[in-house]
N, C-alpha and C positions, 0 to 999 in steps of 0.2 A: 662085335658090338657090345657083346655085357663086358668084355672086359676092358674094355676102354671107359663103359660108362662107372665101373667099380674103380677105376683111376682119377677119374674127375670127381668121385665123393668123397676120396681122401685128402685130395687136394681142398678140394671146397671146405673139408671141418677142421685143419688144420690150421687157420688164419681163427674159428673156434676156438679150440680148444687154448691159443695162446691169450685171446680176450679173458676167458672164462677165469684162466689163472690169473692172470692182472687184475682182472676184478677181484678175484677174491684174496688177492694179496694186497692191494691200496684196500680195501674193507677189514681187513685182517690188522694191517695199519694205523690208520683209523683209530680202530677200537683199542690199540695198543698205546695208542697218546692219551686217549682221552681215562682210561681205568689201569694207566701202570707207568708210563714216563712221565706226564705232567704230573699226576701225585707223587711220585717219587722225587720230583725239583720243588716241592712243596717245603722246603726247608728255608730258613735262615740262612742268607749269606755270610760268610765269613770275612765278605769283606767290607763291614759296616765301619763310616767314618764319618759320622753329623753333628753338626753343630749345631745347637737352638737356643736363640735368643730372645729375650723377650722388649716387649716396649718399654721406654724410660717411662716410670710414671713417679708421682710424689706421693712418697709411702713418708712411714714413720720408725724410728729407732733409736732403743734404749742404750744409748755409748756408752758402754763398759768401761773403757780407760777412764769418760769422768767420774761415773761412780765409784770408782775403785780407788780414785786417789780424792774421792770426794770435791772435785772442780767442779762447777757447773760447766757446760757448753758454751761455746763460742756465743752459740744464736739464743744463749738463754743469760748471759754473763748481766746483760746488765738490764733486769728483772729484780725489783727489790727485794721480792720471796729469796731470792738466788742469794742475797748477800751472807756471807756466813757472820755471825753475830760477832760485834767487836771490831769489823771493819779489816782486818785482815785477809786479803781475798788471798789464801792458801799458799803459805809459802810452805808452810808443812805438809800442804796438802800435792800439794806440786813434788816435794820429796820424796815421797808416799809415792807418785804416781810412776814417778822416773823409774823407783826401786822394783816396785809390784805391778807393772803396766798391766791391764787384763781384756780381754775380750771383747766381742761384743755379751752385753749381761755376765759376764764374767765376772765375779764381786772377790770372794773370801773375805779374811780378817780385816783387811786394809780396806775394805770397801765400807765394811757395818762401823769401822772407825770414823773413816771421812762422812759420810752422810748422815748417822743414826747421831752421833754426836753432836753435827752440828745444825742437827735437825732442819739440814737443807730439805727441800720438797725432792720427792724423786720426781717429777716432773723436771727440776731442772737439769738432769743429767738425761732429757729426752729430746732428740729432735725431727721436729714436726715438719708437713711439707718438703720432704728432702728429695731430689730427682735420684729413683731404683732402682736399679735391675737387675735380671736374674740371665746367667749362661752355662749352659750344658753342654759338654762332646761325651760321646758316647761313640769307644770305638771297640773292636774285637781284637783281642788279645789270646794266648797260649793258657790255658788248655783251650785247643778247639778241632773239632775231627768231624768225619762225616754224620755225630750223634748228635754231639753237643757244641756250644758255641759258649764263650766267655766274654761276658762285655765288659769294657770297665766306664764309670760314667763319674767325671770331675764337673762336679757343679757351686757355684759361687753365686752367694749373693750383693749386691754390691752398690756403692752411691756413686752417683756421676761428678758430687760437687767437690769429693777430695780427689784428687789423684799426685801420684807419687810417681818415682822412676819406676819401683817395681811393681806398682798399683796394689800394694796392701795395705795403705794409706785408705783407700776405698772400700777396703773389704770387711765385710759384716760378717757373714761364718760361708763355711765352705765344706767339702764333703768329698773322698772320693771312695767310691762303691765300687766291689765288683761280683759280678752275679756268675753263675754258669747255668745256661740254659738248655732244654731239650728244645732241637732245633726246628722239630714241628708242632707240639703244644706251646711253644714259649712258657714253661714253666720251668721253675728254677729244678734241679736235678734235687737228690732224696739226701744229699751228701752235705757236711759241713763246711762247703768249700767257698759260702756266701761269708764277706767281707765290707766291712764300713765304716772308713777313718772317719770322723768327728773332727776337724781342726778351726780354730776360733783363733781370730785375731790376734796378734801379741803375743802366741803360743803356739809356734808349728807344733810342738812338741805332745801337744794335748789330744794326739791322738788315743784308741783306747781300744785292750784285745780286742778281737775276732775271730771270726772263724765260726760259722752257725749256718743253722738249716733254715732256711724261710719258706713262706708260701705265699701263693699272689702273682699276679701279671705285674710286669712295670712297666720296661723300657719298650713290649710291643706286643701284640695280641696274636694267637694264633690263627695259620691259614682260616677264611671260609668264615671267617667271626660269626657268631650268634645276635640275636636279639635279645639278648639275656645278661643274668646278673652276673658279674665274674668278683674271684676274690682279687683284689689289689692290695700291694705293699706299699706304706709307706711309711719312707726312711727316715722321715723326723722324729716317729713314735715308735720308730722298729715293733711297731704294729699292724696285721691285716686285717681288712676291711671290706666289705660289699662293695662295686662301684656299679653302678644300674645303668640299663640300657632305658635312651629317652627318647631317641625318635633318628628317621633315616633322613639325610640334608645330602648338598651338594658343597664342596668348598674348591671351587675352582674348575669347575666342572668335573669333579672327582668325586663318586659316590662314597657318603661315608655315614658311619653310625656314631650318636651322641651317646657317653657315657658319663655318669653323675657321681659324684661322690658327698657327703656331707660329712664331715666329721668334728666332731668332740663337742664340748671339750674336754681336750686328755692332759692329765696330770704327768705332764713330762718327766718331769723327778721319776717320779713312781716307772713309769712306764720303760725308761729308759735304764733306769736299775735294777729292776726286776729284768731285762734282755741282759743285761751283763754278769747277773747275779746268776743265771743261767747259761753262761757258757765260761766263768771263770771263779774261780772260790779264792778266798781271801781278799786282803785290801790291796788297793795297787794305785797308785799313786795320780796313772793318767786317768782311772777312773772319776776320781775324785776331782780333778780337776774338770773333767767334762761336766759333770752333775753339778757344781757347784754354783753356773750359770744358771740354774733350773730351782735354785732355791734361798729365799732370806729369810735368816729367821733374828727374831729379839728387833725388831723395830716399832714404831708406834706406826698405830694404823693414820695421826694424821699427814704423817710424810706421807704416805701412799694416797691420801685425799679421800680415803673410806669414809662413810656414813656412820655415827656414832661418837662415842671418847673417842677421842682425837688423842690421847694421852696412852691408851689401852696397848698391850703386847701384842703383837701378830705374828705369827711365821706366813711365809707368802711362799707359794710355790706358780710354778710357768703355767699354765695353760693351752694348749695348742686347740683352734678350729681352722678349719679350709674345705672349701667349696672346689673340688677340683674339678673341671671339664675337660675329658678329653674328644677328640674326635677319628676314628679309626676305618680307612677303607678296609671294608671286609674283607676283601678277595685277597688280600696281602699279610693283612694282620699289623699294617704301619700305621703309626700314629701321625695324622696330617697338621694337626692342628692341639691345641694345649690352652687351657688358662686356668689359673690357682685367686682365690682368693684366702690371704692369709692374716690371720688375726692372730700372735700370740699376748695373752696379759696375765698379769700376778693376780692371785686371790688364794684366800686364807684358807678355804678347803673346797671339795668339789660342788657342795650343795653351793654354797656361796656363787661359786662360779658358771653353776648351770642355772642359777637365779638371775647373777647379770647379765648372762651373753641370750636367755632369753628376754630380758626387757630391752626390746630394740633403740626406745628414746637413749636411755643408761647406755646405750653401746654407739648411738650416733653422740652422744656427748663427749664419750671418752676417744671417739676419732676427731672430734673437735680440738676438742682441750685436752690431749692426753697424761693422768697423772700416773699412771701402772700400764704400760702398754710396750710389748718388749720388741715387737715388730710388728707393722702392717705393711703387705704387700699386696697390690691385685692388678696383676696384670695377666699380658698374652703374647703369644710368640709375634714378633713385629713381621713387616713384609720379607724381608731379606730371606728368613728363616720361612717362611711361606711357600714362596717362588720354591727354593732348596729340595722343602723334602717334597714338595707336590710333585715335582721334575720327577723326584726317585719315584713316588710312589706311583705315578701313571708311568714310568719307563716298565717297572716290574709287573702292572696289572696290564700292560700293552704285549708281554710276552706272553705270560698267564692267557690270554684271552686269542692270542696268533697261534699256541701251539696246543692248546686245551680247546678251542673252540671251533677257529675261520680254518686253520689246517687239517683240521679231521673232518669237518665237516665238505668241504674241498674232494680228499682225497675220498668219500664215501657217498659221492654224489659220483667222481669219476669211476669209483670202482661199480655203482648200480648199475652205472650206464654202460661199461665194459661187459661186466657179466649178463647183460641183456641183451646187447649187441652180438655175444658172443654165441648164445641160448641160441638168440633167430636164427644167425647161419648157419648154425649147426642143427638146427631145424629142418633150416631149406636147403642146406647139404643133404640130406637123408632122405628128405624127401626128392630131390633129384632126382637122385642117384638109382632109387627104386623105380622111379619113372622111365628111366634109360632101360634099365633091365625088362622095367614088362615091355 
C-alpha cells in the first residue's frame, strides 16, 4: 500500500509541475514583449514612401519672370497704373525677359531695370486670387541601417491655373531636402550629412552648397510623444524653432496631439546667408542667385505703396511668418494631419516689419490689395492625403497596441492561470499522497 500510494503522487504532480513551467514561461513572455521586443520595434521604418498634399486654395504670388523683365501680368496688363509711361508695353521689356527669365521673386539687374525705371507699381507684377497648392513625398533613401534612417523630402509649391507638359509652367519654388535621422528620437544625427537644394523657377540650376548639421523634429515625432514643447526645423529660414504642444483631439478616430508654431517675421536674406555663410567661405555664384530673390535694393518706396515720400530710396528685403499646425499620433510619432499658414512680404528693415505684420487692419489690406507681398499661402492637407497616412498611422498603432499591450496581457492572464492551476494540484498531489501513506 505506501508504495503504490507514493506512485500515485508522482503521477498526480507531474501534470503540476508541467502547468507551473508554462506559466511561468507565457509570464516570462509577457513581460519579454512588453519591456524588450515592442521597444526594441520602436523604430522608424525603412520603408517610408508618402505623399501629402494639400487643398487648392486662392493664395497670392509675386511672378518673378514679370518682374524681371519688368512686364506686368497677364491678370494685371490692363490696369492703368501697369501702363509703362509712353505707351510702349515692353518690347524691351519682353527682351529682357526672354534673356534673363527669373524666378519666382527672382529679380537681379534686369528686374531693378524693368520696374524701378519705369516706375511700374510692384503690385503689378503680383497676382492675387490665384488657385495653390503645395505637394510633399517623403521617401527613405541610402544611408539607412538598423540606427539611422535617411529621408529625402521633394516639395513644391504650385498654381493650378498654369500648367504645362512638364508642369514648371506652374511652379512657384520648390526644394529637395535630405535629413538622416536617429530612428527612435527622430532627430537628425550630430553629423553634416543634412542637405537642401533651393531651386526656383527658371533656374534648375540655382541650387546652393550643402551639407550641415541641424536640430529640430521635421518630417515626424519620436515614439510615445510628449505634451510638450519640441524644437522644429524649418527649411525656409534654415532656422529652429519652439513648436508647442496645444491640446489632445481625435482626427479620424485616431488619438492625436496638436502642435503650434508661430513664427517671425524673419529676415530671410539675413537668415538664409548667415546658414550658407556658415557651412561655405567665399562667393559662389548659386549662392547668389538663391539670395537674390530675398532682396531689392535702390527703389522708391512709392512702387512698393509704402506710407510716406513716395519718391524716398528703400532697400526692401523678404520677410517670412507662418503659423504652422501640425497634428501627431503619440504612440507612433506620425504626423496625421498639417496646415501652414504663410505670409511672405518686402519691408525695409525688421522694426518696419514687425510694426506691419503686428497691425492686423495694415496686413488684412495688404491680403486685399497686395502691393509688397511675395507669397500668401494657407492651406491643409486635402482628404486624399487624410484617408493615406490615417490608414498608415492606425495600421502601425494597431500593431503597437496587439503586440505591446492585448498579446502580453493575454499571454499573463494564461500563464497566472497555469501557474495557479498548477500550484493546486501539486498541493492536492501532496496532500494525497501523505494521506495514502498514513
Amino acid at each position: 500500500m505506501a508504495g503504490q500510494s507514493s506512485t500515485t503522487g508522482r503521477k498526480t504532480s507531474l501534470p503540476a509541475i508541467i502547468l507551473i513551467g508554462l506559466g511561468a514561461f507565457l509570464i516570462t513572455l509577457a513581460l519579454a514583449l512588453v519591456f524588450f521586443v515592442v521597444p526594441s520595434q520602436k523604430k522608424t521604418p525603412l520603408d517610408i514612401n508618402s505623399t501629402t498634399v494639400t487643398e487648392t486654395v486662392d493664395g497670392t504670388v509675386l511672378v518673378g519672370r514679370a518682374l524681371a523683365s519688368g512686364t506686368p501680368t497677364d491678370m494685371n496688363a490692363d490696369k492703368p497704373e501697369c501702363r509703362p509711361a509712353g505707351g510702349e508695353e515692353g518690347e524691351g521689356a519682353e527682351g529682357e525677359g526672354a534673356e534673363g527669365e527669373a524666378a519666382e521673386g527672382e529679380e537681379g539687374e534686369g528686374a531693378e531695370g524693368g520696374a524701378a525705371d519705369a516706375e511700374i507699381p510692384v503690385s503689378c507684377f503680383i497676382d492675387a486670387g490665384i488657385p495653390m497648392y503645395s505637394q510633399r513625398r517623403v521617401q527613405a533613401v541610402e544611408p539607412s541601417d538598423g540606427d539611422v534612417i535617411t529621408l529625402q523630402a521633394a516639395q513644391s509649391l504650385m498654381r493650378e491655373d498654369i500648367a504645362g507638359s512638364d508642369g514648371v509652367e506652374g511652379l512657384i519654388n520648390a526644394s529637395v531636402d535630405r535629413i538622416t535621422l536617429d530612428r527612435v528620437s527622430s532627430e537628425p544625427v550630430d553629423e553634416p550629412t543634412s542637405t537642401l537644394q533651393m531651386t526656383t523657377t527658371g533656374d534648375p540650376e540655382a541650387d546652393a552648397p550643402t551639407g550641415f548639421v541641424r536640430e529640430g523634429l521635421q518630417y515626424k515625432f519620436p515614439f510615445d510623444a510628449e505634451q510638450k514643447d519640441y524644437d522644429y526645423f524649418d527649411a525656409s529660414t534654415f532656422t529652429t524653432n519652439p513648436i508647442s504642444f496645444v491640446g489632445e483631439t481625435e482626427i479620424k478616430g485616431i488619438k492625436a496631439y496638436e502642435y503650434r508654431q508661430d513664427l517671425g517675421p524673419i529676415d530671410m536674406w539675413s537668415s538664409i546667408r548667415d546658414h550658407f555663410s556658415s557651412i561655405s567661405t567665399g562667393y559662389d555664384q548659386r549662392v547668389e542667385s538663391i539670395l537674390a530673390s530675398y532682396r531689392r535694393e535702390g527703389q522708391k518706396a512709392g512702387v512698393w505703396g509704402l506710407e510716406g515720400d513716395p519718391e524716398r530710396d528703400v532697400d526692401m528685403r523678404r520677410y517670412y511668418t507662418n503659423t504652422r499646425q501640425i497634428w501627431v499620433n503619440p504612440e507612433t510619432g506620425q504626423i496625421i494631419d498639417g496646415k501652414e499658414d504663410i505670409f511672405q512680404f518686402f519691408a525695409p528693415s525688421q522694426e518696419e516689419a514687425d510694426e506691419f505684420f503686428a497691425d492686423k487692419a495694415a496686413v488684412e489690406e495688404e491680403i486685399a490689395n497686395p502691393t509688397r507681398t511675395a507669397v500668401r499661402f494657407q492651406s491643409g492637407w486635402n482628404e486624399e492625403t487624410h484617408e493615406a497616412t490615417g490608414a498608415a498611422a492606425q495600421q502601425t498603432q494597431d500593431t503597437l497596441n496587439t503586440f505591446g499591450r492585448i498579446v502580453p496581457i493575454v499571454l499573463g492572464v494564461l500563464g497566472v492561470l497555469s501557474l495557479v492551476i498548477g500550484l493546486v494540484l501539486g498541493m492536492r498531489g501532496g496532500r494525497g499522497g501523505r494521506t495514502a501513506r498514513a
